[in-house]
Phi, psi and omega in degrees: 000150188247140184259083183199112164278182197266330188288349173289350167277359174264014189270331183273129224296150192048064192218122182229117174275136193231110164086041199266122134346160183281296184298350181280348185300343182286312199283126187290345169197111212291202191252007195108167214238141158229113186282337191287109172269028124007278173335305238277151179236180200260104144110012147294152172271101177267132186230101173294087170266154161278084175256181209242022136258020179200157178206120181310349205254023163276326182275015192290340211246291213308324195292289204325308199294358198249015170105356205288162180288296176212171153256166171257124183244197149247143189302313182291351192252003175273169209199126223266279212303326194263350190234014176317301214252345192286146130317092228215142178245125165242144180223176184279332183190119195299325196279305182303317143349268200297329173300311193267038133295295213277358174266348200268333171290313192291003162286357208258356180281082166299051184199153203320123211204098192265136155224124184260098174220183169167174179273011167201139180062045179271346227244304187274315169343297211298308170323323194265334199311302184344298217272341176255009168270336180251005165300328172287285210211163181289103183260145153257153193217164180300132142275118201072211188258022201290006190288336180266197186258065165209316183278321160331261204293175241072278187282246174021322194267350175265027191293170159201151191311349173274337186286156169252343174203165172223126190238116202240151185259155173231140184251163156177152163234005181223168163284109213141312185298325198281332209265280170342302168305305178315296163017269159324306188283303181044063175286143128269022170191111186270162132222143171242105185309307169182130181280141202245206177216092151246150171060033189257034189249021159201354163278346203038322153212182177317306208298300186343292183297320175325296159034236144338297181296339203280340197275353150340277188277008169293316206279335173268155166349123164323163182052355172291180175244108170278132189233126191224114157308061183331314197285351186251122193284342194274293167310323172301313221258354186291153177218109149255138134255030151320335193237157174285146156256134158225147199257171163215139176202159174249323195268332191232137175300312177270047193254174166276322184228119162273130167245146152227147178258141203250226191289160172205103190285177199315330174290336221065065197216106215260169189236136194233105177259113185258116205020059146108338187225359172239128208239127220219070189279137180259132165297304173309132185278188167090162176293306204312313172280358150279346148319296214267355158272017172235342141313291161320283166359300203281310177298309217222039142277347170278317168286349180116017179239142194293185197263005196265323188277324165260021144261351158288308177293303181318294186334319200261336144351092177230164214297179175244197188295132174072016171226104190027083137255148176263124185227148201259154172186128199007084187029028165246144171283167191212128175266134183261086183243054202266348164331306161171160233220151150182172203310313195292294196311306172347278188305294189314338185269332179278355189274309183298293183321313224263329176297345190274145184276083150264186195270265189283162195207108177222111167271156181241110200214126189260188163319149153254107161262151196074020174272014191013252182286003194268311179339318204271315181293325192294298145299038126267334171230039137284335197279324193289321190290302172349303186290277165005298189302323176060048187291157117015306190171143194236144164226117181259153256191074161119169201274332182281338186265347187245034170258298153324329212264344144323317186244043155286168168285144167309334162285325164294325207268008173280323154320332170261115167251115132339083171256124225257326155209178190291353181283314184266011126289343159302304189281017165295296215273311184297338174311302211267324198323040200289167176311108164124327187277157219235088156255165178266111145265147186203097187190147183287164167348281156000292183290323193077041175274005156316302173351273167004291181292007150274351179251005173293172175271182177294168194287000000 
């Protein structure tokens, strides 16, 4: 159930109900929004987005016949003979509509509001900020990839008087997205994990993405609160003064919350020594996630929990599906980081694989997508620091990594093998693979190279 009555859809601008029952206007709280009509269960709210294999508003009679409370429609797509007798909310435009639902709920929240992005490891921040913040009290957070402007409001609408705080992820790839999201969201308290070389086949370059990530913090309120990445010169150097700060850094002396990196044991799994005196060993492996537990630090030691309470929680933190997960096979580690790829996660991941004391060391590595003109030199000298590393054997994945991979030298490219889809990289790998040796999955979204660990044989 959703804390959202039905008389709250008339607060949104131009929204007019057709063919409503008299009694459904009394309930006070609907059973949930389903954009799927897949999905959809009896006595939902079906909301007709337009996407761009599909446009929800084909599905309205269908919903309707499966029991839905009503749809949300656009005003320009009804049609007396085909939507007369359906139960329909009409508006000017459905995706704005659910954005000013879902803003108009989150106001309705007086409590502690983190919106997180950045161009790498914003999905695990949000995850750890979550996990030492629920130790305490019910925090609600983005699930999944929920990051955009169809899942953002979404996620948002589902708060309720039991959360105590909220921790929202913000996505984007164009110029725009972040200012639409906050929007949404309306945080008192941003962090931008660090800026990249993402999204640049519409972001274009680094400053671009700076941009962009930066309107986070342009976009809040007088008196929030900014968690500033000292070591990312783009984030260092942003100032309102209008907002509270607090810095975190590993490389600078003058921050509010300090790191050092401590030990990093055989899996590769580092340790984050906090300000100077609490030594905080991670399950997740990799640097990269003690980077990013020093970022959680920073909140919500600003929220008010000691370093002794996010050194109990981190400890216990372990990574989730398609992000440096560790998955065992016959007694080899296989890192599952297939979630999604660009040069920098690239290096981080190889770095983590290549720290660990295993035997044999091998990667698989697929496309980076959206990197627009940039793509082609950018999978060339992922392939080359690849080598620089020097694994065992390299398998490359997809049309952009085996187009770089021409233009290695006949001594490289002897180091590579080429697969035409992930089973026959499973069966590459299950080939070379023994009990102690170490692999790398790595590839955006897209390629689907999780695969790879369903096409293996059994254990």
């Amino acid at each position: 159930m959703l804390d959202v009555a039905v008389r709250d859809f008339l607060e949104l601008e131009e929204a007019e109900f057709v063919n409503l029952p008299e009694q459904a206007m009394k309930i006070r709280r609907i059973k949930g929004i389903s954009i799927d009509s897949r999905t959809i269960e009896p006595q939902q709210v079906f909301w007709a987005i337009k996407g761009a294999n599909f446009d929800g508003h084909d599905f309205i009679p269908e919903v309707s016949a499966h029991g839905a409370l009503f749809s949300v429609m656009e005003r320009a797509r009804y049609r007396a003979e085909t939507h007369g007798r359906l139960p329909l909310l009409l508006v000017p435009n459905t995706l704005k509509a659910l954005h000013q639902l879902a803003r108009a709920h989150r106001l309705r929240y007086h409590i502690p509001v983190i919106a997180i992005t950045g161009s790498n490891g914003k999905t695990t921040t949000k995850e750890m900020v979550a996990h030492i913040m629920q130790q305490r009290e019910a925090v609600h957070k983005t699930h999944g990839n929920r990051n955009n402007q169809i899942g953002c409001p979404l996620t948002v609408v589902e708060l309720n008087e039991m959360h105590k705080a909220a921790v929202f992820e913000l996505g984007t790839n164009q110029f725009g997205e972040i200012k639409v999201l906050s929007g949404i969201v309306e945080p008192n308290h941003a962090l931008i994990t660090l800026v990249g070389d993402t999204h640049l086949e519409f972001l274009q370059s680094r400053e671009g993405v700076a941009r962009e990530k930066l309107d986070l913090f342009r976009g809040l309120q007088a008196g929030s609160t900014i968690y500033k990445n000292m070591d990312d010169p783009f984030i260092a150097a942003f100032h309102r003064e209008e907002l509270r700060e607090v810095t975190y850094a590993f490389e600078r002396p003058d921050v509010d919350v300090k790191g050092r990196f401590g030990e990093m044991d055989a899996m590769g799994r580092g340790e984050l020594i906090l300000n100077g005196r609490t030594r905080i060993a991670l399950k997740a492996p990799g640097w990269h996630n003690v980077r990013n537990a020093l970022a959680a630090a920073a909140v919500t030691l600003n929220l008010g929990f000691s370093e002794r309470e996010i050194a109990r929680a981190l400890s216990t933190y372990e990574s989730f599906e398609k992000r440096m997960q560790v998955v065992h096979w016959r007694g080899a580690i296989i890192l599952n980081d297939t979630y999604n790829a660009n040069p920098a996660s690239m290096y981080l991941a190889m770095e983590t694989l290549m720290s660990m004391e295993n035997g044999r060391k091998y990667m698989a590595l697929g496309d980076m997508n959206e990197l627009g003109r940039h793509s082609a030199e950018m999978h060339v000298r992922v392939l080359r620091k690849a080598l620089e590393y020097g694994p065992s054997h390299i398998y490359v994945l997809g049309e952009k990594m085996s187009m770089a991979l021409a233009d290695l030298s006949p001594a490289e490219q002897k180091k590579i093998s080429t697969c035409r889809s992930q089973f026959e990289l499973a069966h590459m790998v299950a080939a070379r693979m023994k009990a102690g040796d170490a692999l790398l999955l790595k590839a955006s979204r897209g390629i689907q190279m999780e695969k790879v660990l369903a096409g293996l044989p059994a254990q």
